[in-house]
C-alpha positions as CSV (number, residue, x, y, z in Angstrom):
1,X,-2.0,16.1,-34.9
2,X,-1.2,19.4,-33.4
3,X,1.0,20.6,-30.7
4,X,-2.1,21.1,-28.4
5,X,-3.6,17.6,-29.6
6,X,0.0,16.5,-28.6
7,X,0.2,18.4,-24.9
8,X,-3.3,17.3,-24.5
9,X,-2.3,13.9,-25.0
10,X,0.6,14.0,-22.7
11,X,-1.4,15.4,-20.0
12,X,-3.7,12.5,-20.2
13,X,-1.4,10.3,-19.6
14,X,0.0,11.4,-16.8
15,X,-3.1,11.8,-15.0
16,X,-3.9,7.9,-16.4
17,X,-0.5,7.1,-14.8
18,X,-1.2,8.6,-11.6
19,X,-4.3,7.0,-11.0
20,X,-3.2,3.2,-12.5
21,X,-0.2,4.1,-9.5
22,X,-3.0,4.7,-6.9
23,X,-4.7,1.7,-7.8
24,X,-2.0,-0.3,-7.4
25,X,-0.9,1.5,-4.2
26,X,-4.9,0.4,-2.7
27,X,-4.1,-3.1,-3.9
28,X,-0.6,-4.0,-2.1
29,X,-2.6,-2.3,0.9
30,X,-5.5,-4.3,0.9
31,X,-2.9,-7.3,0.9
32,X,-1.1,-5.9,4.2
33,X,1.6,-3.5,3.5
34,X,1.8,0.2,4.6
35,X,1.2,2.6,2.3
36,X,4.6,4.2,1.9
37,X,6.5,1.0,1.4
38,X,3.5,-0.1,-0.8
39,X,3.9,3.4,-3.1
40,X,7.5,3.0,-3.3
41,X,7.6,-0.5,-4.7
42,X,4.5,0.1,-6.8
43,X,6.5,2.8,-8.8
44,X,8.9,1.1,-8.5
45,X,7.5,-2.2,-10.3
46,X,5.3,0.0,-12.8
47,X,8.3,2.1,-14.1
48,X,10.9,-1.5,-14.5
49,X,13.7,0.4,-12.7
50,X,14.6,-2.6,-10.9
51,X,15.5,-0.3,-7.9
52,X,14.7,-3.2,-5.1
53,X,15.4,-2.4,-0.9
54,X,15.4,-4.6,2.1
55,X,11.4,-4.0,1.9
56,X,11.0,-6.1,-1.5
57,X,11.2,-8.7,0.7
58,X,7.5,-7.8,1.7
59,X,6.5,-8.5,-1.9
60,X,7.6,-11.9,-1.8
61,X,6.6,-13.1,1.8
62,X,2.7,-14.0,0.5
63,X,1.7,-15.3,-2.5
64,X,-0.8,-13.0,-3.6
65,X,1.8,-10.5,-3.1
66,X,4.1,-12.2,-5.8
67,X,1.0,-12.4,-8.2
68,X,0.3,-8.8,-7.6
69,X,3.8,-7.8,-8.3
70,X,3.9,-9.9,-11.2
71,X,0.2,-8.1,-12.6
72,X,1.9,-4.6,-12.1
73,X,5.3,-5.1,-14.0
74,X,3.5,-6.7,-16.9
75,X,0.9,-3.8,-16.8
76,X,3.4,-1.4,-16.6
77,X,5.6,-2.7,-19.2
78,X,2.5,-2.8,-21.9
79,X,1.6,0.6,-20.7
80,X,5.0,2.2,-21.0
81,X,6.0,0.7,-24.4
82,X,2.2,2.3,-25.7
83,X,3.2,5.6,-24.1
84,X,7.0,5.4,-25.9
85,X,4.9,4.4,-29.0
86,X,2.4,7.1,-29.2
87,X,4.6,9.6,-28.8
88,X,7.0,8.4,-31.1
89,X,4.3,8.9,-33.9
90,X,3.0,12.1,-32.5
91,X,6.5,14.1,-32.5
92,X,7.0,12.9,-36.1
93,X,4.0,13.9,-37.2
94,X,4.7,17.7,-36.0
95,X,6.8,19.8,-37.6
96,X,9.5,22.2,-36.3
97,X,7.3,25.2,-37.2
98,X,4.5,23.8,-35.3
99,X,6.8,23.1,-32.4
100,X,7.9,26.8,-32.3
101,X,5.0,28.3,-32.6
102,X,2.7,26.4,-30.2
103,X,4.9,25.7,-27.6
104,X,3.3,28.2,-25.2
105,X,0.2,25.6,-25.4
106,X,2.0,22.9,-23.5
107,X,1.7,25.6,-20.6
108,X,-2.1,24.4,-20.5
109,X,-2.4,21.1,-19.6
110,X,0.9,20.6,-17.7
111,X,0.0,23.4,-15.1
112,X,-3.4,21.5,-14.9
113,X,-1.6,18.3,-13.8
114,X,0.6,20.0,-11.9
115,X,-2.2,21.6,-10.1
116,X,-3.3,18.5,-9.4
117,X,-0.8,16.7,-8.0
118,X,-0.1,19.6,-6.0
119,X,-3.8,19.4,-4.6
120,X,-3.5,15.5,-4.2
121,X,-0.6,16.2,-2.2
122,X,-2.8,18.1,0.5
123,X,-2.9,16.3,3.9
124,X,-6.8,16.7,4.1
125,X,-7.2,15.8,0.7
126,X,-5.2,12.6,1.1
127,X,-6.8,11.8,4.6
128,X,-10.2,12.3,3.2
129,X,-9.1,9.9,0.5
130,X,-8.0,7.8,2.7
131,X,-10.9,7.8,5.1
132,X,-13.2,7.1,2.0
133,X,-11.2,4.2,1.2
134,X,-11.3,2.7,4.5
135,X,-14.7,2.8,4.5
136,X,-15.9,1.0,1.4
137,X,-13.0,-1.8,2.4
138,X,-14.5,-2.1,5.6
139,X,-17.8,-3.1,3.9
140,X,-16.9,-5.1,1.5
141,X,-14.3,-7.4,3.1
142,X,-16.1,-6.4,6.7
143,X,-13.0,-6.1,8.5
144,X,-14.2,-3.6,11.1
145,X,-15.4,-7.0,12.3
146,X,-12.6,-8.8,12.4
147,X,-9.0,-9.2,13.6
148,X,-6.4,-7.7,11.4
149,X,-3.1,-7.6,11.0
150,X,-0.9,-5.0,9.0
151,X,3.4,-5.5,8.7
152,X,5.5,-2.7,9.9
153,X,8.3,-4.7,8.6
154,X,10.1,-7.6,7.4
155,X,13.9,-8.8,9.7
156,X,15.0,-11.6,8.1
157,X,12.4,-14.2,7.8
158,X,10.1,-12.6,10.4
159,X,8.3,-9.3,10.6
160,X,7.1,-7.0,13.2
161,X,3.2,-6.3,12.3
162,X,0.3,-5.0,14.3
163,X,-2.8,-6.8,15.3
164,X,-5.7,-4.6,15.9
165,X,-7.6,-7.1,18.0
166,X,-11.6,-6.4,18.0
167,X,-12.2,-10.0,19.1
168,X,-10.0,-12.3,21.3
169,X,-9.6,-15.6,19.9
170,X,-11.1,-18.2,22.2
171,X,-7.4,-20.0,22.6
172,X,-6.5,-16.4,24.2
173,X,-9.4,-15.6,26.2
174,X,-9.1,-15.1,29.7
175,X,-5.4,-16.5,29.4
176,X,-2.9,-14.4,31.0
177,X,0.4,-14.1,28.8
178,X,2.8,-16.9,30.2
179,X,-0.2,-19.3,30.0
180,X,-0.8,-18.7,26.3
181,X,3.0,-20.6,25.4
182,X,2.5,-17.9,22.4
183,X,6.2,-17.1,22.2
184,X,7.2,-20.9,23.2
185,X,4.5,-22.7,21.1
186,X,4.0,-20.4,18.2
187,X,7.4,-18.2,18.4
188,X,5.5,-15.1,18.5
189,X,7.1,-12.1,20.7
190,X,4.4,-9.7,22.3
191,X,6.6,-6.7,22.3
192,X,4.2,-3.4,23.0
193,X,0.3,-3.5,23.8
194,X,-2.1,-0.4,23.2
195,X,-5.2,0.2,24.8
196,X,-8.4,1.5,23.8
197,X,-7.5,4.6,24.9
198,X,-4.1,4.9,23.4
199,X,-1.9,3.6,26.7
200,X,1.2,2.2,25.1
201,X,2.8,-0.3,27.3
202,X,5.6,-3.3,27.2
203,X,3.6,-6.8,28.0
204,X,4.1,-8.8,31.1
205,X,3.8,-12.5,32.4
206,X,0.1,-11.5,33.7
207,X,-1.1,-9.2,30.9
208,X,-4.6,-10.2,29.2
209,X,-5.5,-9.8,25.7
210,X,-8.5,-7.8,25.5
211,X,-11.2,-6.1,23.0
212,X,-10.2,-3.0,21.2
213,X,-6.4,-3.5,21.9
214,X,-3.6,-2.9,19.4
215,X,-0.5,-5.6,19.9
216,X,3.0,-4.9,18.5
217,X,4.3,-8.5,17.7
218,X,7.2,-10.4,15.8
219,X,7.2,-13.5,14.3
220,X,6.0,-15.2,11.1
221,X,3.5,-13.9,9.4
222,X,1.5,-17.0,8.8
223,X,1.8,-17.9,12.6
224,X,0.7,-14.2,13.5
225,X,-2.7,-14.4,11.3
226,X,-3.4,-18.1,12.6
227,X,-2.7,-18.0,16.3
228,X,-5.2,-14.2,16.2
229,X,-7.3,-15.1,13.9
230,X,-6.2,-11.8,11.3
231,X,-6.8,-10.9,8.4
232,X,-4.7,-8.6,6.0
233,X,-5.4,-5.3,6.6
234,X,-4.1,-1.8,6.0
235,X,-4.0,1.7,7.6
């Protein structure tokens, strides 16, 4: 095998890396978690650094979350030890000549993944991406339907998420805030509600849940998806 057989190589694996990294991104943000925090422990997981923040504690609040995490250090084990591997045998193939006097070819397909990571990094591209994404969720798991819920964070054993409410449960409906017991009953704090039309506002004893409203809560995550009727959901 040849130096360019060799950068060619290399290049593919990158991009192959790349994209197995996006794919896991998608999934820990199907499953709830934003997509920064979700990217960080994804390369996180993938690469076996063991580098682990107060937001691993996301990974282990859910159970499909821990099988997730699970699937992506095995697959990124397997996948590393084949890259170590193949390039083991390719460099001993080559010899120092070869090295020397192809080196200029590496030029090739690095700049062409560098280009594109460069153009990934666009914000339209990665809005358009993201837009796409959120669409072809939205029809297979129908969520534009349905109440969601997506974690900000995790504070000890709680976490502060947001409920995009597009249908108020019937416990809720027509119940002003203090007769709900949601924060006695269910330990649920209402902390900031948005409207429709993008009012952001603290909650009071009279406020209403209503259609098409955005609620910033804490509490536990179970409680949160059972008392609204969410599912997991990401932005």
């Amino acid at each position: 095998m040849n130096i360019y057989a060799a950068a060619s190589l290399f290049a593919v694996l990158i991009l192959l890396y790349i994209i197995i990294s996006e794919v896991f991104t998608l999934l820990f943000r199907l499953i709830g978690l934003p997509e920064e925090k979700a990217r960080f422990q994804v390369v996180s997981l993938l690469t076996g650094s063991g580098f682990t923040t107060r937001e691993s504690e996301m990974i282990i609040s859910t159970r499909r979350r821990r099988r997730l995490a699970r699937v992506t250090m095995l697959f990124g084990y397997v996948f590393n030890i084949s890259v170590v591997s193949a390039f083991i045998n390719v460099f001993m193939s080559l010899k120092i000549t070869q090295v020397g006097q192809y080196v200029l070819g590496l030029l090739i397909p690095v700049g062409m993944v560098a280009l594109l990571i460069i153009i990934l990094r666009i914000p339209a591209v990665r809005s358009f991406g993201s837009a796409l994404v959120l669409k072809a969720v939205g029809n297979i798991t129908h969520t534009e339907t349905a109440n969601s819920v997506m974690i900000i964070d995790h504070i000890g054993k709680g976490c502060i998420a947001q409920v995009h409410v597009r249908e108020v449960p019937k416990a809720l409906s027509g119940k002003k805030l203090f007769e709900s017991r949601i924060k006695e009953e269910h330990n649920i704090l209402i902390m900031l509600v948005e409207d429709k039309h993008g009012r952001v506002e603290p909650p009071h004893k009279d406020t209403v849940f209503n259609v098409g409203e955005k609620l910033t809560v804490f509490g536990d995550y179970q409680n949160i998806c059972r008392v609204f009727e969410a599912k997991e959901h990401f932005e």
